[in-house]
C-alpha positions in Angstrom: 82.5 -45.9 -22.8 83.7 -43.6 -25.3 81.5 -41.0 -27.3 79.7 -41.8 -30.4 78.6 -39.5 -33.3 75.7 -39.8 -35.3 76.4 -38.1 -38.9 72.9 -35.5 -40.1 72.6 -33.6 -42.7 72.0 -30.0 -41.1 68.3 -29.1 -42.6 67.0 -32.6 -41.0 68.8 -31.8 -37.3 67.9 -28.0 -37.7 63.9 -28.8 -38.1 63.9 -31.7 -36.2 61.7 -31.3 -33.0 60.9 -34.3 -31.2 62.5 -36.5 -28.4 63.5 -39.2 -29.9 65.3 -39.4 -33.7 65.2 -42.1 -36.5 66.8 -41.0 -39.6 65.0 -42.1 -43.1 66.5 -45.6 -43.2 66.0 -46.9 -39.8 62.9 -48.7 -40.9 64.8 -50.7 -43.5 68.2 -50.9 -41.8 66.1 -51.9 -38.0 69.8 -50.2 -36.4 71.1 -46.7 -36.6 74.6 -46.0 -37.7 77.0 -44.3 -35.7 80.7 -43.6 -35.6 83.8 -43.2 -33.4 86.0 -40.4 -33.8 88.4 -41.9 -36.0 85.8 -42.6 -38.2 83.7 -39.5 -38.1 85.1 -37.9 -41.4 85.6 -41.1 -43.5 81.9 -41.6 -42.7 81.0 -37.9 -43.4 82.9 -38.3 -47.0 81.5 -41.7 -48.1 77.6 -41.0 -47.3 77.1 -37.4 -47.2 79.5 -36.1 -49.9 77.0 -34.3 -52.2 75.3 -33.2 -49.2 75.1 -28.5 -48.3 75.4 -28.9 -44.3 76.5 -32.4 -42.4 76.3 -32.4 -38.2 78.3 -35.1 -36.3 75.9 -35.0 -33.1 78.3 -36.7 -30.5 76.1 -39.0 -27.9 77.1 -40.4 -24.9 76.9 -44.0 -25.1 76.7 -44.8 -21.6 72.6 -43.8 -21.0 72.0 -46.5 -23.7 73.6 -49.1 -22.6 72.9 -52.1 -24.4 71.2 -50.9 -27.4 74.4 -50.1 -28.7 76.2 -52.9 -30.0 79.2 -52.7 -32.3 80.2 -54.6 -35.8 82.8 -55.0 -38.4 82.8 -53.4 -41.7 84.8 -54.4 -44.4 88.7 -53.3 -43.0 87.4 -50.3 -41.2 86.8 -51.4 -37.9 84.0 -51.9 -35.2 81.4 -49.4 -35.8 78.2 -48.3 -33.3 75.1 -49.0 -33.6 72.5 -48.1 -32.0 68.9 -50.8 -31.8 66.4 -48.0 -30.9 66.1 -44.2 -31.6 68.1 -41.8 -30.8 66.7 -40.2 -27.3 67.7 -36.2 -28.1 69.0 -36.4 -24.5 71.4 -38.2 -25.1 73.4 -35.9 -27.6 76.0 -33.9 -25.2 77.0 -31.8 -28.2 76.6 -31.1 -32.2 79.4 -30.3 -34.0 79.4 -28.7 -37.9 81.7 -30.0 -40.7 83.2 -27.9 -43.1 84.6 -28.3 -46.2 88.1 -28.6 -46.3 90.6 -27.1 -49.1 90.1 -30.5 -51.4 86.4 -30.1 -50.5 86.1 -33.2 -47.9 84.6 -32.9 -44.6 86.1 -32.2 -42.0 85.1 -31.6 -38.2 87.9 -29.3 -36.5 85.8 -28.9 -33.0 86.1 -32.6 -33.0 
């Protein structure tokens, strides 16, 4: 199963202290959104464009098994998502965007 990334703005990752992660909307949404690769910085630019600091924390999707469940979005694709928290051990790396020459995201370690 290929890796995942889950898209943070920095100050919430950087604080963040628990095991387990729900970002602000998981209680509305009941799902949290992830990305593949290809994704990643068309995700970064769409939701977290106004945003100082974005992390793509990359998690590997096989130690959560079947809470991850993909669906379509309007001509983009399957997308991830994951039906529980996100367990901290689960993230195998973090990786920083930075803004490119036109000012988009990018995520070069990516």
């Amino acid at each position: 199963m290929p890796s995942a990334f889950l898209l943070v703005e920095s100050i919430a990752w950087e604080s963040f202290q628990d095991e387990v992660y729900y970002p602000p909307n998981y209680d509305s949404e009941g799902f949290i959104h992830l990305s593949y690769n290809h994704q990643l910085e068309w995700a970064a630019n769409k939701f977290y464009a106004k945003a100082k600091g974005v992390l793509a924390l990359e998690i590997n999707l096989g130690q959560l098994g079947s809470f991850v469940q993909e669906a379509p979005a309007a001509g983009l694709g399957l997308f991830p998502h994951l039906h529980c928290g996100l367990p901290v051990k689960s993230v195998v790396a973090v990786h920083r965007g930075v803004r490119n020459a036109e000012g988009k995201w990018v995520f070069e370690s990516v």
